[in-house]
C-alpha positions in Angstrom: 122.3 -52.9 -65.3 123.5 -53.8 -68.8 127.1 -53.5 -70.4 126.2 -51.1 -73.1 124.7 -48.7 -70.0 127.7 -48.7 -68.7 129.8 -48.2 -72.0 127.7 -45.2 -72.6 128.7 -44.1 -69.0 132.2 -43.7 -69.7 131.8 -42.4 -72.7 130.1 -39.4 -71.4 132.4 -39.2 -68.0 135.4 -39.1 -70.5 134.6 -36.6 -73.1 131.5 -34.3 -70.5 129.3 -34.1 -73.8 126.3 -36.5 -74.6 127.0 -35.5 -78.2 130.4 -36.5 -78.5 130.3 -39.6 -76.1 127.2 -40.5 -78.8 129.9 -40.4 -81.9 132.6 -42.0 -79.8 130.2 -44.9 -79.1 128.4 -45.1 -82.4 124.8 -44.5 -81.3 122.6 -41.9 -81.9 122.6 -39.1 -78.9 118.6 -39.6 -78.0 119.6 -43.7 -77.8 122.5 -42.8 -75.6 120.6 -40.3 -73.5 118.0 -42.6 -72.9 119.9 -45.3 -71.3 122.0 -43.1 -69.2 118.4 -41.9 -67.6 117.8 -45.7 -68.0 120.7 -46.8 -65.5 120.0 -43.7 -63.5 116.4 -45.0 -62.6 117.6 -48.1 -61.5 120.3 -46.9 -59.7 118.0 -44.5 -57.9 120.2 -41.5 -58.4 121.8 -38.6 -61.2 125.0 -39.8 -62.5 125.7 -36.5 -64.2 124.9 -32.8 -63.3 123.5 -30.9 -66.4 123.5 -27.3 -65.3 123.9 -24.9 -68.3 125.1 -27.3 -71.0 128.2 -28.5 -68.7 128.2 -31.9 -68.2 129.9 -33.0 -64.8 129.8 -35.9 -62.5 127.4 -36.2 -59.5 128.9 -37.7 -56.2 127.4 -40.8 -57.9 128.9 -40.9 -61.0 132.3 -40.2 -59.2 131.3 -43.4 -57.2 130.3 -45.5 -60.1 133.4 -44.5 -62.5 136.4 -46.7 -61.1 133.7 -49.7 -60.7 132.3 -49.1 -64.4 135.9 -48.9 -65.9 137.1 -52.4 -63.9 133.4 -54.0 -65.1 134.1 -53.3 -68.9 138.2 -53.8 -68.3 137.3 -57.7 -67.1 134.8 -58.1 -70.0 137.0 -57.4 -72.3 140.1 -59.6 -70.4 136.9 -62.1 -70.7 137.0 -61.4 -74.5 140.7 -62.3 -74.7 140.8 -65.2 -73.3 138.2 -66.9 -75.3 140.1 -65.7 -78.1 143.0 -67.0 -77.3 142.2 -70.1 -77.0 142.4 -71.3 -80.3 146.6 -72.1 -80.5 147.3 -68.4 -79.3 147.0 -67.4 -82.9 145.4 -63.7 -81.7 145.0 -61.6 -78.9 146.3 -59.2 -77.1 148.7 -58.8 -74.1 149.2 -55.6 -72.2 152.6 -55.3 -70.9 153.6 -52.3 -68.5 157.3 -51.7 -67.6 159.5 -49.0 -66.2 161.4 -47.3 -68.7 164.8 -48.6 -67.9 163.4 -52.1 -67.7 161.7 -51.2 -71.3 165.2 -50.5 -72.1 166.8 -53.0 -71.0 165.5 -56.4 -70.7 162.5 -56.7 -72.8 163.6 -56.1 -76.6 165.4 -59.4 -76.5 162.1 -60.7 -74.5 159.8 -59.6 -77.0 161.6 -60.2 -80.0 161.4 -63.9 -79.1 157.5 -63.9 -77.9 157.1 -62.2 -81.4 158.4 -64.8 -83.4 156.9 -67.4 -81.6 153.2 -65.9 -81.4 153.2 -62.8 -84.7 149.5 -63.0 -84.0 149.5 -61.5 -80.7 149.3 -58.3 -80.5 151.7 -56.5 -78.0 150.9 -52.7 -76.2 153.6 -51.8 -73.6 153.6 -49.0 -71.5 155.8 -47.4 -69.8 155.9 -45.8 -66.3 156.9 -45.9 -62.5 156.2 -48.6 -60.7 153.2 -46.7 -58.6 151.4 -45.6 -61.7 151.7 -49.5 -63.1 150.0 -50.9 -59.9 147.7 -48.3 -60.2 146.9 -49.4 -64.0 147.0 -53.3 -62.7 144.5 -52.5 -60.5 142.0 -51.0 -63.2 142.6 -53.5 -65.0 144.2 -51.9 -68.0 147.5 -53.7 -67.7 147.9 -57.5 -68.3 151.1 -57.6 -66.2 153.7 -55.7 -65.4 157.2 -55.1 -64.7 158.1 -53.1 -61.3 160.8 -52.5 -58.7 160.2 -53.5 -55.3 160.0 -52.6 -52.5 156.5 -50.5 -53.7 155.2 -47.2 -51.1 152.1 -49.1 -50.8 151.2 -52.4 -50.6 148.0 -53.4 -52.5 146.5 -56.5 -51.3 145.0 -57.0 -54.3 148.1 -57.0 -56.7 150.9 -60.6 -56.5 153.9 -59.2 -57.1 157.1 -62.2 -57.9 160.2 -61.1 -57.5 162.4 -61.8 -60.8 166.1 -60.5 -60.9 168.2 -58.6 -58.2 169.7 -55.8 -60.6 173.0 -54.3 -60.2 172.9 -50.5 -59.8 176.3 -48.7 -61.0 177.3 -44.9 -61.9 177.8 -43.8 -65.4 180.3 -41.0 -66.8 180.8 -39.4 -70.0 183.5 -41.8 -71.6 185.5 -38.5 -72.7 185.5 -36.9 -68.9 187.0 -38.0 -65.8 186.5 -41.0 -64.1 184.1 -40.8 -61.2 186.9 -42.3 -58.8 190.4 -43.4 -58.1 189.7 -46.8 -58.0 188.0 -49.7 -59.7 184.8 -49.4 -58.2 183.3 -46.6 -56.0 181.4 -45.9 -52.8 177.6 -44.5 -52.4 180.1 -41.5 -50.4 182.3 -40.7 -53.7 179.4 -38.5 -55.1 178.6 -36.5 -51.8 180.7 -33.3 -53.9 179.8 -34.6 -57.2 176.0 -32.8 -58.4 173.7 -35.8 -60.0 172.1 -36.3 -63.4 169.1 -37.4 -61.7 165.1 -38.6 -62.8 162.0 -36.7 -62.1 160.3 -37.0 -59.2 158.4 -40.6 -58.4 161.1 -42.4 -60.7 162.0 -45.6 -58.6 165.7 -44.7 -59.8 165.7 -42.0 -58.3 164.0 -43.3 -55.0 166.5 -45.5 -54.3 169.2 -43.2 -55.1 168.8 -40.5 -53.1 167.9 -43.1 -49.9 170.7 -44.7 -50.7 173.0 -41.1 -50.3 171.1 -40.1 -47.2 171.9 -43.6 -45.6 175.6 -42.4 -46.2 175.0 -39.4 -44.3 174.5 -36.8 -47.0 172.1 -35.2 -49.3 172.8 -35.4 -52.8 172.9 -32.5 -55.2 171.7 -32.4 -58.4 173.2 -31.5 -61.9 170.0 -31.4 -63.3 166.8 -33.4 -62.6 163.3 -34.5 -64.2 164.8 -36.5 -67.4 163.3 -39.9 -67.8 165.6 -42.5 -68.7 167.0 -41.8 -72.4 167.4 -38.1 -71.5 169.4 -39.0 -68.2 171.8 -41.0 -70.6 171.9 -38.4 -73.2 172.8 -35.8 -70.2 175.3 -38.0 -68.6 176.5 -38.4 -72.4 176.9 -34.5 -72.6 178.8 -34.2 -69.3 176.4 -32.7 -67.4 177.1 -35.4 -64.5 177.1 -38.7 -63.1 173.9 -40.8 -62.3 173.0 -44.0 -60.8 171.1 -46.4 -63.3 171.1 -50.3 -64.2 173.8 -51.9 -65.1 172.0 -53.6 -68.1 170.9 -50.1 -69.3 174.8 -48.7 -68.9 176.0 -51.8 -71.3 174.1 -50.6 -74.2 175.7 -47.2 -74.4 179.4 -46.9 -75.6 179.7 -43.5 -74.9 179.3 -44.0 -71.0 181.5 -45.4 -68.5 180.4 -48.1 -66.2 181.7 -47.8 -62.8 180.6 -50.5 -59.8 179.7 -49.8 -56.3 182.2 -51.5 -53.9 180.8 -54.6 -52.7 178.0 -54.8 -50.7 177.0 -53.0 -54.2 173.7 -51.5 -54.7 171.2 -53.3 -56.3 167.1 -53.4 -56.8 164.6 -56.3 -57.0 162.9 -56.2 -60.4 159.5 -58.2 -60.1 156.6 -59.5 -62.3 153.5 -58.4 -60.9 149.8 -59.0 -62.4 146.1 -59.3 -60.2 145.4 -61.4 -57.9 141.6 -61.9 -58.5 142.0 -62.0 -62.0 144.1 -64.6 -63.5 145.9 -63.0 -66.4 145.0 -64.5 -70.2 146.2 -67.2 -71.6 148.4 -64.9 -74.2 150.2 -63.2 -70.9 150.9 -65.9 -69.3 152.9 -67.2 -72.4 154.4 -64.0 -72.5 155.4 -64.2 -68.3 157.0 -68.2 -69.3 159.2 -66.4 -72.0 159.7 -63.3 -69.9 161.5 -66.2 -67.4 163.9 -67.7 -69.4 165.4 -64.4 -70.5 165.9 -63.7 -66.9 169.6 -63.2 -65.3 170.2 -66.5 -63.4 
């Protein structure tokens, strides 16, 4: 089984059309054809099913596609790391975050990575913390920035907790205040309807377990924003919502309200693969990711 064999595989699972995958590989189709019946033979079995022009994948294929995508994804973390070798003048790291932890803590992060390495490229992407295990594990991500504790546990993934955030509520500055008092309880917003994420948000997770522990169900103002529209809603006076305190500092038109000690907070940690140890370039990137972390 060669590399380029299994290049050409993906290239045909993604766009189900040996012409296309051809152009997006730049090879000529019969080349490209010929080594998908190539890898076939030695795999003893049809990796696609070509019934009337439409190109999907066998049980095979379906087998072979999460192996084929991990195979090329560790080549090319190979690649980097040779590449980096040379005074981290180059590369590449591949940084995944949730959004309010895009938000909050890594401009200053990668502001200072950037002027200490402007040849290394940065991607970040953003998303809940399942999705970004889920893109550790493929190997698409580098490392990544997630709130514990996860739904699943993935033996595969090493997860270090970093930071214990402070969770508070947020008003429209020009509205009322969301309490009497200085700080409020989890039991001040059973009557008060929520500005709240979409569905699989960690925020949103945490918030609603934290109202059910209290003995109530939350109600919502409006849900499904990710984290710019929530502050933008909250903003309007549409509602309060929960959201990190270091997010809430960066808006002047919001009001920051605490919870009332025991507080509520959430564990941000740096996670990455445990059978792959990250490039050279990411692990510069985790040293200065630590000394911008909260003591």
């Amino acid at each position: 089984m060669q590399l380029q064999q299994l290049v050409y595989f993906l290239a045909v699972a993604d766009t189900r059309h040996f012409t296309r995958a051809a152009e997006r590989v730049h090879v000529a189709q019969p080349s490209l054809s010929q080594q998908i019946k190539a890898l076939e033979r030695e795999l003893g079995a049809s990796l696609f099913s070509r019934a009337r022009g439409n190109i999907a994948l066998t049980d095979a294929g379906e087998a072979l596609l999460p192996l084929a995508r991990r195979i090329i994804a560790d080549t090319e973390t190979a690649t980097q790391e040779v590449q980096e070798l040379v005074h981290l003048r180059r590369g590449r790291v591949r940084l995944g975050a949730t959004p309010s932890l895009a938000t909050g803590l890594l401009p200053d992060v990668l502001r200072d990575f950037h002027d200490r390495y402007p040849g290394i490229r940065l991607v970040v992407e953003q998303g809940g913390s399942r999705d970004l295990v889920r893109e550790l594990a493929s190997g698409s991500l580098d490392l990544a920035l997630i709130v514990l504790p996860l739904q699943s546990h993935d033996p595969a993934l090493d997860a270090t907790p970093l930071l214990h955030e402070d969770l508070v509520v947020v008003t429209a500055v020009d509205g009322p205040p969301p309490c009497e008092g200085p700080a409020i309880r989890i039991g001040d917003l059973r009557d008060r309807p929520l500005v709240m994420f979409r569905s699989g948000y960690d925020l949103r997770d945490l918030t609603v377990a934290a109202c059910r522990a209290a003995g109530f169900e939350p109600r919502f103002a409006i849900e499904g924003g990710e984290m710019d529209a929530v502050l933008g809603f909250v903003e309007a006076g549409l509602g309060p919502a929960v959201v990190p305190g270091m997010v809430a500092g960066r808006r002047p038109r919001l009001r920051t309200t605490p919870f009332e000690a025991p507080g509520l907070q959430r564990t941000v940690a740096l996670a990455h693969r445990k059978d792959v140890e990250p490039p050279r370039a990411a692990r510069e990137l985790r040293r200065v990711l630590l000394e911008h972390v909260p003591v």
